[in-house]
Backbone as CSV, one residue per row, in Angstrom:
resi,resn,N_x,N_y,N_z,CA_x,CA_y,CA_z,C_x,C_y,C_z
1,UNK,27.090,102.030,38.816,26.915,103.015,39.879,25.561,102.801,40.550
2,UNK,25.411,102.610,41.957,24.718,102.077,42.954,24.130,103.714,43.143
3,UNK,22.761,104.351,42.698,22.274,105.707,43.335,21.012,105.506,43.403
4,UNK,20.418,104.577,43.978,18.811,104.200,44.318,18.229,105.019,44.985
5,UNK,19.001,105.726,45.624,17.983,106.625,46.785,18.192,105.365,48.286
6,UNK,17.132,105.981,49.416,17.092,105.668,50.782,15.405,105.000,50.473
7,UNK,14.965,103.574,50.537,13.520,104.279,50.608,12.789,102.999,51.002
8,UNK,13.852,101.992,52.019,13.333,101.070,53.026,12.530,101.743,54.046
9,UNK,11.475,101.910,54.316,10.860,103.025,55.205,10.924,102.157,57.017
10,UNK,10.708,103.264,58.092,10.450,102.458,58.982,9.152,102.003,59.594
11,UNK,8.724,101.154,59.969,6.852,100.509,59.953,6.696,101.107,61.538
12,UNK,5.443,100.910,61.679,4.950,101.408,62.859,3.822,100.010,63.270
13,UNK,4.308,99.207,64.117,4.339,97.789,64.227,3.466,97.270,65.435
14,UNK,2.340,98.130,65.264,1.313,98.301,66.536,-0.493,97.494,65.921
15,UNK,-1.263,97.077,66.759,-2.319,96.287,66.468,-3.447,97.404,65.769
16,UNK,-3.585,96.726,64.765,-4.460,97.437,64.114,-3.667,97.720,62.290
17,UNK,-2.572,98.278,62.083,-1.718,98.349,61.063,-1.815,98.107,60.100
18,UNK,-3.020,96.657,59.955,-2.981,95.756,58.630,-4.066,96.768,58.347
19,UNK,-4.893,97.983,58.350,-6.266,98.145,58.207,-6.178,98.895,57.331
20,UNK,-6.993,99.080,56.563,-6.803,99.920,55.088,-7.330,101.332,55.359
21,UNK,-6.172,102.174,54.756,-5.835,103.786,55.333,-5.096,104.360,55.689
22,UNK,-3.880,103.020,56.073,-2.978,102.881,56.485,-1.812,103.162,55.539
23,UNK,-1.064,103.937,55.116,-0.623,103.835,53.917,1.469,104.958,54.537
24,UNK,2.446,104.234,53.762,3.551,104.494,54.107,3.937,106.040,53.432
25,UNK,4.593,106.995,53.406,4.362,107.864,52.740,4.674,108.349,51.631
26,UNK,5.819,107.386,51.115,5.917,106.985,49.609,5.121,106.474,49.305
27,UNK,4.287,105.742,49.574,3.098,105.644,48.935,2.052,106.517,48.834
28,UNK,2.294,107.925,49.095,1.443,108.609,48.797,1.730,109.747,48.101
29,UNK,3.196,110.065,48.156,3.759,111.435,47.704,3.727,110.842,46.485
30,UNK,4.140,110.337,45.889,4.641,110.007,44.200,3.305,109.805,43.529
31,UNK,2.150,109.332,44.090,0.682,109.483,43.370,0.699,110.887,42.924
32,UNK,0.869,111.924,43.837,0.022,113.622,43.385,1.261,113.769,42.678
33,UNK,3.265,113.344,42.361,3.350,113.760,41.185,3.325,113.560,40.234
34,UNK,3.064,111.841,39.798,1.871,111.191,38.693,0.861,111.933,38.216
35,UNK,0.177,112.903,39.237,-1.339,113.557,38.583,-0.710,114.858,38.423
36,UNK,0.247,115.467,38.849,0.672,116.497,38.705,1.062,117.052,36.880
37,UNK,1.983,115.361,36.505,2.484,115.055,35.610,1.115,114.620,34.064
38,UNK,0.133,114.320,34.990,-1.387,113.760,33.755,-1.578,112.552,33.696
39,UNK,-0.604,112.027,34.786,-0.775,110.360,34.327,-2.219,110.361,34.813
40,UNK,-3.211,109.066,34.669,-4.079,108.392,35.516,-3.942,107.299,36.162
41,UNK,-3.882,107.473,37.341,-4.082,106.353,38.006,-4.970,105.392,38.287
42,UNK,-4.695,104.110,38.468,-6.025,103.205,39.187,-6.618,103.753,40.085
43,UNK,-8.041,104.065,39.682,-8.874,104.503,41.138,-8.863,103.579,42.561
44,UNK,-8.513,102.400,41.865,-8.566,100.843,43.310,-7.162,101.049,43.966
45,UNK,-6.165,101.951,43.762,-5.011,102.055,44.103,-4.971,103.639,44.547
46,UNK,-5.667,104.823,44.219,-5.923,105.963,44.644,-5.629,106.203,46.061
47,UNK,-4.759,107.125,46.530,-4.481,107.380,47.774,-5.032,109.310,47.972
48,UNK,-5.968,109.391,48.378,-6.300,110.883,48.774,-6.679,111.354,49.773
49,UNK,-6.545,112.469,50.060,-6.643,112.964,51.481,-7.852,113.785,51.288
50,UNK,-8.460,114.200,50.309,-9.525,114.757,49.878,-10.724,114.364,50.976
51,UNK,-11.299,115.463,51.514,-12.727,115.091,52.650,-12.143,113.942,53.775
52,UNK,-10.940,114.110,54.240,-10.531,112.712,55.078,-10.004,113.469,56.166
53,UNK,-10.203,112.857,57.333,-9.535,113.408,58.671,-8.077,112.746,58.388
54,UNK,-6.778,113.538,58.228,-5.662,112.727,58.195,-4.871,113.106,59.610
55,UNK,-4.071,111.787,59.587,-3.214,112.087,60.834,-1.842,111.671,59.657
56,UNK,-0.692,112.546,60.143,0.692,112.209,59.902,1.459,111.675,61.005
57,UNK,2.463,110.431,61.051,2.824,110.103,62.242,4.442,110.494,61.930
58,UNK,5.148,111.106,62.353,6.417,111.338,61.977,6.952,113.111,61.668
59,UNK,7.631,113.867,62.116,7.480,115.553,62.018,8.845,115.866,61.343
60,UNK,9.337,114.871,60.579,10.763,115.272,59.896,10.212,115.970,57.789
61,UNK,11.215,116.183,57.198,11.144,116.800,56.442,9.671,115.380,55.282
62,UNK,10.196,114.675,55.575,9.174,113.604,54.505,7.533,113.800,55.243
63,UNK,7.195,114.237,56.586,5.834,114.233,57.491,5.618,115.503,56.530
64,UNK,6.657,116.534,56.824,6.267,118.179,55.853,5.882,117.742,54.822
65,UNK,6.427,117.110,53.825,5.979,116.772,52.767,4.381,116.358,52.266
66,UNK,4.092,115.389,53.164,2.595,114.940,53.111,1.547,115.892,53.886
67,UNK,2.052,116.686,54.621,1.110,117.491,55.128,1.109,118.781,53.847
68,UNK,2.356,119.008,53.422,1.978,120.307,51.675,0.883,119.689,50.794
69,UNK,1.339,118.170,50.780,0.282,117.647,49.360,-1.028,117.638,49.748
70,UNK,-1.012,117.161,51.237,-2.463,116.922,52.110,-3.216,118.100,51.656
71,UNK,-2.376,119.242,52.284,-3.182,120.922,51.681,-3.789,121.058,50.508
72,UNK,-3.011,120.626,49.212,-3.783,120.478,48.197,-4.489,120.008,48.057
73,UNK,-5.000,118.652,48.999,-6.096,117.931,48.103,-7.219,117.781,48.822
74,UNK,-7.091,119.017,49.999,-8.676,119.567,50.660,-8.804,118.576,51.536
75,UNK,-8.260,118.173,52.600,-8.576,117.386,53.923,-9.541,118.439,55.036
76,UNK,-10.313,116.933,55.074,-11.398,117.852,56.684,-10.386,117.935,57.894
77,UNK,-9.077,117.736,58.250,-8.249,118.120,58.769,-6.948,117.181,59.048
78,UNK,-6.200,118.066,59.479,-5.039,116.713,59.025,-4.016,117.168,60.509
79,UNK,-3.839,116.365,61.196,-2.852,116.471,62.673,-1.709,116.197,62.108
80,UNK,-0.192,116.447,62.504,1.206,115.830,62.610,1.912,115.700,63.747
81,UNK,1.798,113.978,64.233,2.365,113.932,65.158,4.013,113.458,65.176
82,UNK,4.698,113.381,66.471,5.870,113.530,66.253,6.371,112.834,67.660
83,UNK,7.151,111.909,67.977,7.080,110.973,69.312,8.197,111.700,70.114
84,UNK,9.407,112.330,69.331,10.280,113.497,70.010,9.408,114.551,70.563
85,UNK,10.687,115.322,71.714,9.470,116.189,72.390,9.971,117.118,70.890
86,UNK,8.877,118.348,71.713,9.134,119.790,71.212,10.438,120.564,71.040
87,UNK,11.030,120.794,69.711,12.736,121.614,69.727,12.344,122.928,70.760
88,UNK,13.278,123.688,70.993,13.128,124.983,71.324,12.842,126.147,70.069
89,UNK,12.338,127.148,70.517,12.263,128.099,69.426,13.427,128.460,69.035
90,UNK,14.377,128.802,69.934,15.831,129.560,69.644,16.845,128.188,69.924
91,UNK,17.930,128.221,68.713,18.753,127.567,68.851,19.480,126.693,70.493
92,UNK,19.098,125.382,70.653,19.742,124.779,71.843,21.263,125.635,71.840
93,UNK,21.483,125.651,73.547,23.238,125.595,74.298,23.643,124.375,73.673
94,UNK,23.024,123.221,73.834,23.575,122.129,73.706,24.395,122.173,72.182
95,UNK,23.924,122.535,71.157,24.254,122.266,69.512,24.743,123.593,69.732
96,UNK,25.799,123.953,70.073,26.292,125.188,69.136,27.181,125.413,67.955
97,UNK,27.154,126.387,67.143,27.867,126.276,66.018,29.432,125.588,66.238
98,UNK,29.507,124.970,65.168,29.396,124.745,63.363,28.124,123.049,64.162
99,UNK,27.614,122.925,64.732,27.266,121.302,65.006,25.786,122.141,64.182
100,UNK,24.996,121.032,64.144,23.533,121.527,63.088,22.864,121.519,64.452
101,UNK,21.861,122.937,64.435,21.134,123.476,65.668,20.134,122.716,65.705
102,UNK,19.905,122.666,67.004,18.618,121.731,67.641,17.796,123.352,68.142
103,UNK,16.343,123.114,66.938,15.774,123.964,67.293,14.304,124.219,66.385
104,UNK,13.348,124.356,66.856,12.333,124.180,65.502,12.213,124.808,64.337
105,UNK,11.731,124.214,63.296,11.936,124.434,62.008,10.367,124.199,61.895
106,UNK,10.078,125.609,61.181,8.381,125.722,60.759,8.902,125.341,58.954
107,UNK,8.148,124.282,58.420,8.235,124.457,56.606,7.068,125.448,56.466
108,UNK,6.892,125.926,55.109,5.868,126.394,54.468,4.836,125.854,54.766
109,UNK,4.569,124.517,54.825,3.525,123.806,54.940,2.970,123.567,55.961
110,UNK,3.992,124.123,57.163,3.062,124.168,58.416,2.318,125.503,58.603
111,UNK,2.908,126.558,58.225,2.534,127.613,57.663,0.752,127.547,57.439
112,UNK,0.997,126.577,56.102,-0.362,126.799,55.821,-1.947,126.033,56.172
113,UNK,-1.300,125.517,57.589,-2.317,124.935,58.392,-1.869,123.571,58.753
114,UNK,-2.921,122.886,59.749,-2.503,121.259,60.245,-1.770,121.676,61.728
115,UNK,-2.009,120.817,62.366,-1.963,120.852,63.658,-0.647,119.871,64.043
116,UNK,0.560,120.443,64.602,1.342,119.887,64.687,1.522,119.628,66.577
117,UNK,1.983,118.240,67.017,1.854,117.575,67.983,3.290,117.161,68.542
118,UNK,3.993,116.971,69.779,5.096,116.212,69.835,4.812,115.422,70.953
119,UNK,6.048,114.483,71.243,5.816,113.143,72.496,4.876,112.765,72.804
120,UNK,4.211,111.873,71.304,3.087,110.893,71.175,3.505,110.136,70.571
121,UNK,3.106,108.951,71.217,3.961,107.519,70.430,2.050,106.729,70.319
122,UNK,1.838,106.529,69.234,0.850,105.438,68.527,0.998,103.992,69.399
123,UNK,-0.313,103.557,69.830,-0.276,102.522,70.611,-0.840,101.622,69.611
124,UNK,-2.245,102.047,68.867,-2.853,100.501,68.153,-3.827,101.652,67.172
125,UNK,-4.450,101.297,66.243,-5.363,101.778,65.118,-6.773,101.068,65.940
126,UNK,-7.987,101.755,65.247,-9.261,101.205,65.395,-10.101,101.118,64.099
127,UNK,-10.772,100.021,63.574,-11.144,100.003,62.127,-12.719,99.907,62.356
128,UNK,-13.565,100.142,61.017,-15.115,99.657,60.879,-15.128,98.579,60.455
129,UNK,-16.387,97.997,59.989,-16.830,96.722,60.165,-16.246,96.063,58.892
130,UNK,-15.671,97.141,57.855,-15.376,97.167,56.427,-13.749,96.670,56.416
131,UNK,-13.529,97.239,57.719,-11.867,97.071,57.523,-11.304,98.368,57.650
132,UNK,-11.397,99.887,57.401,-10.809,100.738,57.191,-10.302,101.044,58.606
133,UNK,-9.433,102.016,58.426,-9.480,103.176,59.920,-10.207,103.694,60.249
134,UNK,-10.573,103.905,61.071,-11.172,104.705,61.872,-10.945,105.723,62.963
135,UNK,-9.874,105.138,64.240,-9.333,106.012,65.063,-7.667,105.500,65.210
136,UNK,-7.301,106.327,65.666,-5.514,105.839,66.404,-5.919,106.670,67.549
137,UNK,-5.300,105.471,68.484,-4.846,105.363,69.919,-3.589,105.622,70.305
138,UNK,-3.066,106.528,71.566,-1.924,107.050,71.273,-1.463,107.521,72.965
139,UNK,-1.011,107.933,73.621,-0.216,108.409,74.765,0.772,109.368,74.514
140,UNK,1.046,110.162,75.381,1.777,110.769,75.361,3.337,110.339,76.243
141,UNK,4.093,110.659,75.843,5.825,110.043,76.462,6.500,111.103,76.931
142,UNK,7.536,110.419,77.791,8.748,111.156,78.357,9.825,111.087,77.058
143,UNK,10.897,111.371,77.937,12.238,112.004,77.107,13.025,110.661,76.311
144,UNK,13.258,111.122,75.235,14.107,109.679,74.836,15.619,109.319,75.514
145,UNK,15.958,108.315,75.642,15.440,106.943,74.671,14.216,106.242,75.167
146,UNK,14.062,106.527,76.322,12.750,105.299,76.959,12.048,105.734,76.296
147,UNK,11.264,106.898,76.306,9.784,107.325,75.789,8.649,106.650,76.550
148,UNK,9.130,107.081,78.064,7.909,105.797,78.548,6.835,106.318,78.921
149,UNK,5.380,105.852,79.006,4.327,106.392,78.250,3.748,107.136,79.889
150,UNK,3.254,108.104,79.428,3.266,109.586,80.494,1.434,108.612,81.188
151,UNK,1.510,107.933,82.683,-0.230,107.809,83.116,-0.830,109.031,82.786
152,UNK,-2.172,108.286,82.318,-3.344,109.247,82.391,-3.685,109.835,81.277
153,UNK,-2.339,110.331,80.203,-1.952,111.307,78.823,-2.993,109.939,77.830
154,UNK,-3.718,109.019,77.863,-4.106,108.184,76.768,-5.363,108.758,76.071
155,UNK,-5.233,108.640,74.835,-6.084,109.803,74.244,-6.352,109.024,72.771
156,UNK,-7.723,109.432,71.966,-8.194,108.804,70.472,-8.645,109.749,70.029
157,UNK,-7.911,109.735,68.733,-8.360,110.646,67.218,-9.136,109.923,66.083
158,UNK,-10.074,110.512,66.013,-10.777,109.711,64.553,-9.788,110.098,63.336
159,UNK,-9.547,109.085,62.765,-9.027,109.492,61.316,-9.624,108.609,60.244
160,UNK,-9.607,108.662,59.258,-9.600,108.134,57.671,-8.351,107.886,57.135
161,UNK,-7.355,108.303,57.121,-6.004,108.333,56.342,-4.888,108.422,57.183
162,UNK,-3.710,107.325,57.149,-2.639,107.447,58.231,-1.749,107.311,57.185
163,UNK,-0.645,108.075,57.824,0.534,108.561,56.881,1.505,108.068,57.934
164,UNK,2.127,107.291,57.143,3.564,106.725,58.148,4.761,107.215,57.729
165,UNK,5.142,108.276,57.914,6.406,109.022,57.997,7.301,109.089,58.908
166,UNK,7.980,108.051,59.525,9.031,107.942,60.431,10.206,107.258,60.205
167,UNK,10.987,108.411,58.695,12.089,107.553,58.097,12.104,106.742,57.853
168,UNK,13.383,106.531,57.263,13.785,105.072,56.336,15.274,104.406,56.793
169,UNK,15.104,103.134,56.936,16.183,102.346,57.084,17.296,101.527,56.162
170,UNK,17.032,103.257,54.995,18.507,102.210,54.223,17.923,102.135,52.819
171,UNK,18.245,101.624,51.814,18.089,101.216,51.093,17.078,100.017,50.517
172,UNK,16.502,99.638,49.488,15.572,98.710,49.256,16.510,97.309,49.480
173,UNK,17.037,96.384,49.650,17.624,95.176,49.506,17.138,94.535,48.763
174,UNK,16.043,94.501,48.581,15.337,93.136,47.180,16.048,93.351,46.501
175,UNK,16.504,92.253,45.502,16.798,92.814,44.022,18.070,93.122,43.877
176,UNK,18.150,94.352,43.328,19.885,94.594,43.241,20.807,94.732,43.788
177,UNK,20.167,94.615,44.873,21.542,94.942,46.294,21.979,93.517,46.533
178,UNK,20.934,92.895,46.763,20.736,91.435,47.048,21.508,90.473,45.940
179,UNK,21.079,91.012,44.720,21.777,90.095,43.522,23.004,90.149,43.457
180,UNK,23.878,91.945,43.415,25.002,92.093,43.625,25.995,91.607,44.508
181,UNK,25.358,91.057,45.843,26.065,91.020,46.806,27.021,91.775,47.548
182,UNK,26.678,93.287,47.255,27.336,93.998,48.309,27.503,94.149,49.674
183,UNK,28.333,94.370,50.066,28.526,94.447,51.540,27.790,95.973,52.368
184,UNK,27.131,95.755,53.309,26.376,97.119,53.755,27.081,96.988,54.994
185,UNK,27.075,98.753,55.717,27.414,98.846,56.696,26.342,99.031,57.805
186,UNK,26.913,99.008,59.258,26.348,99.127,60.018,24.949,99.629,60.312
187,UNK,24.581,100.492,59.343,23.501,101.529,59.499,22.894,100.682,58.714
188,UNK,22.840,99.721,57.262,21.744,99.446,56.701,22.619,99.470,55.191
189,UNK,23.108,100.744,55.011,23.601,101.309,54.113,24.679,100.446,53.006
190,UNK,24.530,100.664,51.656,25.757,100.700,51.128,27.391,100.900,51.369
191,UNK,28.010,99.789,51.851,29.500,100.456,52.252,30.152,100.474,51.025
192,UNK,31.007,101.649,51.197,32.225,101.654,49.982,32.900,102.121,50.724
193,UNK,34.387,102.143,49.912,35.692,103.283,50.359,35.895,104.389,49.863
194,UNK,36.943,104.481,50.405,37.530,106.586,50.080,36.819,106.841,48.832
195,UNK,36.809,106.119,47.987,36.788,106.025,46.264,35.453,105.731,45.813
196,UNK,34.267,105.602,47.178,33.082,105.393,46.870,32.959,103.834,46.240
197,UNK,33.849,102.977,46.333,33.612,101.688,45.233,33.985,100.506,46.427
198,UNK,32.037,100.233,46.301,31.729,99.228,47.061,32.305,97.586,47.118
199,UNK,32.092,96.546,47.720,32.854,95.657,47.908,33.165,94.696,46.698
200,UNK,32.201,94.949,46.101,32.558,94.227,44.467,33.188,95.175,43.733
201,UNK,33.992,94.936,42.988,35.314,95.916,42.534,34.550,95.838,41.339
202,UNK,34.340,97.194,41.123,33.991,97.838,40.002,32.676,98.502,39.797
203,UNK,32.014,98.581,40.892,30.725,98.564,41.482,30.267,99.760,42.509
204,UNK,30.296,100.836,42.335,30.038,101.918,42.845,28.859,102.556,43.357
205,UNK,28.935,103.164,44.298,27.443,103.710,44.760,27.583,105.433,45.283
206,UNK,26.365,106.082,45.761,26.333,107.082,45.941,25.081,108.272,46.522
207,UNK,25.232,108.782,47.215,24.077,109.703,47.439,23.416,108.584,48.631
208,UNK,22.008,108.732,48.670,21.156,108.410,49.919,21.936,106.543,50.287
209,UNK,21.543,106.185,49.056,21.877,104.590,48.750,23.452,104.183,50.002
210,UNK,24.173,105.134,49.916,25.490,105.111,50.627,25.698,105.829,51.879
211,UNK,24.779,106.954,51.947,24.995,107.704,52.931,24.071,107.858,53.750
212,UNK,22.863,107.306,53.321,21.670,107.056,54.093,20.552,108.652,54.010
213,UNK,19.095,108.643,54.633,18.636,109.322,53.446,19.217,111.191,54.006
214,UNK,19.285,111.735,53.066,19.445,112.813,53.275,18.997,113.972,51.966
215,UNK,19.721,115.103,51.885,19.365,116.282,51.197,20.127,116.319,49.624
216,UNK,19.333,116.376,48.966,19.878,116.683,47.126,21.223,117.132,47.057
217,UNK,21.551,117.721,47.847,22.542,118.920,47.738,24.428,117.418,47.933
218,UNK,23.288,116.870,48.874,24.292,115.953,49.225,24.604,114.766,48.129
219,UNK,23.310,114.628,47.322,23.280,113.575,46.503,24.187,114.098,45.345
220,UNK,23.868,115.166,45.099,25.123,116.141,43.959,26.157,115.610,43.981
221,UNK,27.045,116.206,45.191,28.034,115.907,45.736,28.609,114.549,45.866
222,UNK,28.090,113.886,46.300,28.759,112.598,46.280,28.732,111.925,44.640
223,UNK,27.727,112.405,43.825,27.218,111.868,42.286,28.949,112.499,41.998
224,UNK,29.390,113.236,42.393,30.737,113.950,41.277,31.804,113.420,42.447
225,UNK,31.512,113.016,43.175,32.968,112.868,43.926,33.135,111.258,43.199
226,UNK,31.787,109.970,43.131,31.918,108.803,42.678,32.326,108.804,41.509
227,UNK,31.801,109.893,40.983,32.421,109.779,39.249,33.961,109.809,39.000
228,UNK,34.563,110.781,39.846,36.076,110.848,40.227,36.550,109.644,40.241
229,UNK,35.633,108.644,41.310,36.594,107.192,41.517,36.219,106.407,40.675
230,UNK,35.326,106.777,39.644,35.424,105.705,38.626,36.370,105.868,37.896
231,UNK,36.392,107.330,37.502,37.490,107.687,36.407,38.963,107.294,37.388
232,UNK,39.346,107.318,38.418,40.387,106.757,38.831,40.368,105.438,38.753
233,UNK,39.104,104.660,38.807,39.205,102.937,38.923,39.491,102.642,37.266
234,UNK,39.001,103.015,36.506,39.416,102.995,34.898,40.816,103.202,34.651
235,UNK,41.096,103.993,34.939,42.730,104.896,34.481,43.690,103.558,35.119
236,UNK,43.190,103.020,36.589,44.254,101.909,36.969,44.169,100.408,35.699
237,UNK,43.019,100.560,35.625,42.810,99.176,34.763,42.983,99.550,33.064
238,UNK,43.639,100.356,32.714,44.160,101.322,31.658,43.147,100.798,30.179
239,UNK,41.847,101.239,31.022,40.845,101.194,30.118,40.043,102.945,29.269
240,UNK,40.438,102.572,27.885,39.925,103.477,27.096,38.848,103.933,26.678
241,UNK,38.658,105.164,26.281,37.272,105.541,26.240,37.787,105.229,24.657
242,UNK,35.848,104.432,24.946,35.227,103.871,22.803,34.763,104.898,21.922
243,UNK,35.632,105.159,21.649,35.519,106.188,20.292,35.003,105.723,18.986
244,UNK,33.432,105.722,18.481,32.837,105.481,17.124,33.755,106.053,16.050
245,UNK,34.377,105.321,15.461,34.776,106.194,14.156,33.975,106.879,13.337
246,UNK,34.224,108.268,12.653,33.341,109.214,12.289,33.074,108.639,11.020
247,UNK,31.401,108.525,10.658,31.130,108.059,9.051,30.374,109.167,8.357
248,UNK,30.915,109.229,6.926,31.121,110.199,6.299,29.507,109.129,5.300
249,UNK,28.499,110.146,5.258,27.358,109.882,4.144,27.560,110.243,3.203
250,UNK,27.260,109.999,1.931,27.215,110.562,0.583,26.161,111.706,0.858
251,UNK,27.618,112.897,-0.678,26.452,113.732,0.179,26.979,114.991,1.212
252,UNK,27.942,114.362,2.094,28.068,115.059,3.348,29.412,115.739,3.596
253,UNK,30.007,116.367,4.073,31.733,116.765,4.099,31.888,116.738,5.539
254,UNK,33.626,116.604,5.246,33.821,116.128,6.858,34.101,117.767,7.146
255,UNK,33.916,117.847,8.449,34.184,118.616,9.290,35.393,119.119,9.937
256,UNK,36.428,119.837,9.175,37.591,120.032,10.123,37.932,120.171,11.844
């Protein structure tokens, strides 16, 4: 069973990028729940937002994310930008029910401070003499798909810490996807059928890995619907469940 999660991220592929500060945002969420947890980490590998001007580039549920942890760990301030315009406050005409409303969504974490931004698209980073960040360069845009960059709107933020949060494309491919040789669909993704059981027969997948990334609730769900098609892919190939025969210790009585 194929349930890796979603967590090919997407890069932000502008001059300056290689500069250290720069950091994807799995690479930063899973550090604070390492310390959360007591591990220690390598200080030469340490990612903190602690005393750092941060910018977030990306305003979907994974940008929320790094701007909650950001809160904890005491940033001299932290922006979230977002290259879509602004939702409306009240549910769009356009999305009406049962379709999912186009409309803004405050998390907790915007709640509790950080400056949130929309239709700014990142042009290039600026570093010190050391290598780090220093500023991002940025414009403001029109409506998608062009996003074409608004004269005059060109504007620089000092930062220390860049958070690249602008989704993920799929699954990791190194490695087991790659070794297996499964077939992916269009999107990036894991393909399977009705039965969840991907192109190598016997070989199943599920949750983000298949459906690309989304919500727990969903990963549940598909975790018990794949299990279904295994237990149907078994039952065709009239394979039995291995039953240990029960051993009796000296000493011990069996159990009716």
């Amino acid at each position: 069973m194929l349930s890796g999660g979603s967590e090919h991220p997407r890069d932000l592929k502008v001059p300056g990028r290689e500069l250290k500060g720069i950091h994807y945002a799995m690479e930063f969420l899973p550090q604070q729940n390492k310390r959360c947890h007591g591990d220690v980490l390598d200080p030469a590998l340490d990612i903190l937002a602690t005393n750092k001007r941060v910018i977030i580039i990306g305003g979907g549920d994974t940008g929320a994310d790094c701007l909650g942890t950001c809160h904890r760990q005491k940033p001299l301030s932290v922006h979230q930008f977002e290259i879509m315009p602004k939702p409306p406050d009240e549910r769009s005409p356009n999305t009406p029910w049962p379709l999912w409303p186009m409309q803004l969504r405050t998390e907790a974490a915007h709640e509790e401070g950080g400056i949130r931004d929309w239709s700014i698209a990142t042009t290039s980073f600026a570093g010190d003499e050391g290598g780090n960040v220093k500023q991002l360069h940025a414009v403001r845009v029109g409506a998608p798909p062009k996003f074409e960059p608004l004269a005059g709107t060109e504007f620089t933020i000092d930062a220390d810490l860049i958070l690249i949060a602008m989704g993920f494309l799929g699954p990791v491919r190194n490695g087991m996807i790659e070794q297996l040789g499964v077939q992916l669909d269009n999107r990036g993704n894991v393909a399977t059928d009705e039965n969840y059981m991907t192109s190598v027969p016997g070989v199943f997948a599920a949750g983000d890995m298949r459906r690309g990334q989304s919500l727990v609730v969903w990963a549940i769900s598909e975790g018990r619907k794949a299990a279904a098609g295994v237990d149907s892919y078994l039952k065709q190939l009239n394979v039995q469940p291995r039953v240990e025969p029960t051993k009796i210790y000296p000493g011990a009585s069996r159990i009716a």
